[in-house]
N, C-alpha and C positions, 0 to 999 in steps of 0.2 A: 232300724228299718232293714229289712233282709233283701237284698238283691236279688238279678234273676239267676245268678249264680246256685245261691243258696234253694231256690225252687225248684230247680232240676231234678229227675229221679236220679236214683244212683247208677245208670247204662246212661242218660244222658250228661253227665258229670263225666264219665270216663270217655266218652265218644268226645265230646269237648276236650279235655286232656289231650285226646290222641289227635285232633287235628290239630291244636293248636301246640303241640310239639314238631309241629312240622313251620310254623312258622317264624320269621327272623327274631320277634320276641322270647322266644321259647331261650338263648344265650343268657338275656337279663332274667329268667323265668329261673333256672337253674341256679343260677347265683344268688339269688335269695334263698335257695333253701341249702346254700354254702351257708351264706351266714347263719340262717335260723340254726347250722351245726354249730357253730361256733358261739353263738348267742347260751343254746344250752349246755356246753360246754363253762362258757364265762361262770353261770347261773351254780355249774357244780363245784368250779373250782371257788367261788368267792364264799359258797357252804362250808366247803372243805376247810378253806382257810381260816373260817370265821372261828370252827371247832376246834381246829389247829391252835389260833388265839388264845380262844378261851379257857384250854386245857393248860396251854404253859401261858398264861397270864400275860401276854405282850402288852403292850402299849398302846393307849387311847386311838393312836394314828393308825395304826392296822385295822382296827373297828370300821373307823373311818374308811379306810380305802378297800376294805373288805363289802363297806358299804353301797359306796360309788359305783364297786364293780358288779353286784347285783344288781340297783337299781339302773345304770346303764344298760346290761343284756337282758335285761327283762322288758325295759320299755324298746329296745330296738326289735327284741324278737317278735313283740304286737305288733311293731309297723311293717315288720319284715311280713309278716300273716296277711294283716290290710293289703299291703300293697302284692301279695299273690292273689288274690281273694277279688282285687281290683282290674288286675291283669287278665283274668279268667273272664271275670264279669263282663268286662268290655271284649269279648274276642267272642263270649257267648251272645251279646245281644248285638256284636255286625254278623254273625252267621244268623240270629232270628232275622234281622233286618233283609238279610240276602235270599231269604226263602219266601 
């Protein structure tokens, strides 16, 4: 189901952005897209690794923990999205409600 986020044109999308960087959320708003750096950072480093692995043959347990750490930054970096996606959403439909 697409929210009213996702329905906006692309000026009203960025006109949202811009007021809603003025608001007290916009600190929590920014720190998700800290981590979504770090989430794909995890996602290249546990690639890296996995190649690393697999070229000098390590041991079963690096597989594994090569595993963990993709499938950890990959599932935070969706919620990390969601929950921008939901933050926008709700700031977009109290300014429809306010008009």
């Amino acid at each position: 189901m697409k929210v009213y986020y996702d329905k906006l044109s692309k000026e009203e999308k960025e006109k949202v952005k811009l007021e809603f960087s003025k608001e007290n959320d916009y600190k929590v708003y920014k720190k998700t897209e800290k981590i979504i750096v770090f989430c794909i950072l995890g996602i290249i480093v546990s690639i890296a690794s996995g190649i690393f692995d697999y070229i000098y043959r390590t041991g079963i347990l690096n597989y594994i923990i090569d595993g963990f750490l993709f499938l950890f930054s990959v599932i935070v970096f969706f919620r990390m999205q969601n929950i921008k996606k939901n933050m926008l959403n709700k700031f977009a439909l109290s300014k429809k409600k306010d008009k």
